[in-house]
N, C-alpha and C positions, 0 to 999 in steps of 0.2 A: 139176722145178720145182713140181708139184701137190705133192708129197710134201713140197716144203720148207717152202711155203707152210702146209699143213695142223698142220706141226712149228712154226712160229712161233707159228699161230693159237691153238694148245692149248697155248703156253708164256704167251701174253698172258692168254688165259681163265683160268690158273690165277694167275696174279700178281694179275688182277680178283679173284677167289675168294677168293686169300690174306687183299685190301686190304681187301674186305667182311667177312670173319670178323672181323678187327683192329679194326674199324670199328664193327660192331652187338654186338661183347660189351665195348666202351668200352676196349680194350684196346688202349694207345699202345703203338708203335717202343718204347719205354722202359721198359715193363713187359712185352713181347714177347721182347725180350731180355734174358738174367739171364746174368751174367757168372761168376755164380757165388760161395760162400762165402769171407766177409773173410778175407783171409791172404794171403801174398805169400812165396814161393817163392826162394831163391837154392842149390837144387842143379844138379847140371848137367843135360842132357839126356839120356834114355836111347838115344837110337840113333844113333851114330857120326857120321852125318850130320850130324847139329844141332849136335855137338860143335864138329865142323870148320869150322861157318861159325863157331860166335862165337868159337874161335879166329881165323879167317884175316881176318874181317872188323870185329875187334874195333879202333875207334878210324881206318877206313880211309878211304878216300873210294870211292865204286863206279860204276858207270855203268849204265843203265835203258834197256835196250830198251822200242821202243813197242809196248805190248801192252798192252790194255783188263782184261783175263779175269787175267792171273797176271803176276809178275814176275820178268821174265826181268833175273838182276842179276852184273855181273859183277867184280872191282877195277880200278879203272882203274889202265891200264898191265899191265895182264896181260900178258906177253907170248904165252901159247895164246889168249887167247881165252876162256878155260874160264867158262861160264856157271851158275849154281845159279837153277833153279825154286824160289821162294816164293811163296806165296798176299798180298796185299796184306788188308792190316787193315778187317772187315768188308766186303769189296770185291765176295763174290759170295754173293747169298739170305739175310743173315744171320739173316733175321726167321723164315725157313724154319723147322722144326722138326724139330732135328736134324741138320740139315744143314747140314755146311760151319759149323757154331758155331766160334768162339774154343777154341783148348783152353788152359788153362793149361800153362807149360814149353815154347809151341812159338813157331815165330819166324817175322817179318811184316816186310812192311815199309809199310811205315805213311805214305802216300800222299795229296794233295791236305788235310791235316791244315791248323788254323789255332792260330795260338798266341794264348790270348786274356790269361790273367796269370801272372807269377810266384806261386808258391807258398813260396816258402822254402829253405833246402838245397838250393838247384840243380834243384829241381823246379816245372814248369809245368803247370794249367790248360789243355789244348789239346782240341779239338773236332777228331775222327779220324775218319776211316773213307770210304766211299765216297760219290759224288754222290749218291744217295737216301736215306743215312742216314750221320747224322755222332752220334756221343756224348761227353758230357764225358769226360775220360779225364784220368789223371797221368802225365804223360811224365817220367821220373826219367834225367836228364841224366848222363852218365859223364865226359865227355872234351869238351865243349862248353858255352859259355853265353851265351845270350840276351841282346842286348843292348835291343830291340825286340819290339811284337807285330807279328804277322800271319800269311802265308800261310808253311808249314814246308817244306823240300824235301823231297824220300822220303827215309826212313831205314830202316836195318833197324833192328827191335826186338824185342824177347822179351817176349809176355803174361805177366806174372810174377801175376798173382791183382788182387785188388780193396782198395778201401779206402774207406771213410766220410769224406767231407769234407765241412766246412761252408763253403760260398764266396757272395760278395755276387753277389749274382742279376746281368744285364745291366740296364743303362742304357738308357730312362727308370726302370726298374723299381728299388725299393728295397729294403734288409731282405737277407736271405739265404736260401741254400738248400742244404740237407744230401741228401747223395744218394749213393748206394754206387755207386762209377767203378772202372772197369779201370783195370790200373797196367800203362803199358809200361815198359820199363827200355830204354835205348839202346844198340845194338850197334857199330854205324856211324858214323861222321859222316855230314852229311848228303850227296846225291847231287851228283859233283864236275858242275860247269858251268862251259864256258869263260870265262863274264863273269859277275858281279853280277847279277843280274834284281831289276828293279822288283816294289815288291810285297811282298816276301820278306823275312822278320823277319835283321835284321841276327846272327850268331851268331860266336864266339872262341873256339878250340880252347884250351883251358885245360890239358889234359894228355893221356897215353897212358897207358890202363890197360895194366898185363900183359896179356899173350894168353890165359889162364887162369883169370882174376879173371870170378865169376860174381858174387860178393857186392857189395850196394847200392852205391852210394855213402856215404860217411860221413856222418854229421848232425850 
C-alpha cells in the first residue's frame, strides 16, 4: 500500500511539473501538441493488424467495453467474442513528450468527441479527444451523416495527417480562425446502443464502403 501510495504520489508530482513547464514558458495544450506536417495519407497500413481492423470493422457497428485507459472494442454480434486492443484518441498523456503522440496511418477510436459544425463534403468540425484535453479536429465521414450537433458516440478512426482550416470562432465571439487540425477519417459507424441516447447528434448511414477502400471520400 506504501509502495502504491508513493507510485501515485510521483505520478501526480510529475503531471504538476508537466502543468508548470506548460504554464511558465506560455506554452498552451495547442502549441504543446503538434500533430505534425499538412498532408493527409490514404495508403494502407503497414502491419497486418491495422490492415484487419479497417477491413473487418469498415462501415460496422462495434461494442465498447468499459475501460478508462484503452479500448477494448469488439463487432457486435460477434459470435467469439474476439476483442481488438486500441488506444482511444488523445486519451492517455498526449501533452507528454513523445509519449504516446498520435502517429499518422494508425487507428483510434475516438471517444467522448462533440460535433460542433458541418464542414462541407460530408466532413465535420468536431472537438476529440480525452476529458483534459479536447482539439478542433476534421472528422471526414465514410458511410454516415450528421443530421444534428452535439455529443459523437465512439467511433473507430484512422489519423490520416492535418489540414489548415479556416472556421468562424464560437459564439458570443466573432470573425474567424485558421488553425492546422488533425484529420480523422471514419472506420466504423458509430458504437451500436440498444436505444437512442439523449444528447447524441442525430446520425444516417448513407452507405457501405468496400471492405478495401482506404481512399477519402469523394468531394
Amino acid at each position: 500500500m506504501i509502495r502504491e501510495r508513493k507510485t501515485i504520489g510521483a505520478a501526480i508530482a510529475l503531471a504538476l511539473a508537466l502543468a508548470a513547464t506548460i504554464l511558465t514558458t506560455g506554452c498552451g495544450p495547442e502549441k504543446a501538441l503538434d500533430f505534425g506536417p499538412v498532408g493527409e495519407i490514404s495508403t494502407p497500413p503497414e502491419d497486418p493488424l491495422s490492415r484487419d481492423i479497417l477491413r473487418d470493422f469498415a462501415g460496422k457497428q462495434f461494442d465498447l467495453a468499459n475501460n478508462d485507459h484503452e479500448a477494448h472494442v469488439s463487432l457486435t454480434g460477434s459470435p467469439d467474442g474476439h476483442r481488438v486492443i486500441l488506444p482511444f484518441w488523445l486519451g492517455v498523456n498526449p501533452l507528454y513528450p513523445s509519449f504516446l503522440r498520435p502517429k499518422v496511418g494508425h487507428i483510434y477510436v475516438a471517444s467522448e468527441s462533440t460535433l460542433v459544425r458541418p464542414l462541407g463534403n460530408n466532413e465535420y468540425l468536431i472537438r476529440a479527444g480525452s476529458k483534459l484535453f479536447k482539439s478542433d479536429t476534421v472528422f471526414e465521414a465514410r458511410q454516415t451523416r450528421y443530421i444534428n450537433t452535439g455529443a459523437m458516440l465512439p467511433t473507430v478512426v484512422r489519423f490520416v495527417g492535418t489540414r489548415v482550416i479556416t472556421v468562424p470562432r464560437d459564439a458570443p465571439s466573432t470573425g474567424t480562425i485558421t488553425e492546422k487540425v488533425p484529420v480523422l477519417r471514419e472506420v466504423s459507424l458509430p458504437m451500436h446502443t440498444p436505444e437512442e441516447l439523449p444528447g447524441y447528434a442525430k446520425f444516417e448511414v448513407i452507405k457501405q464502403e468496400p471492405a478495401n477502400s482506404l481512399a477519402p471520400p469523394p468531394k
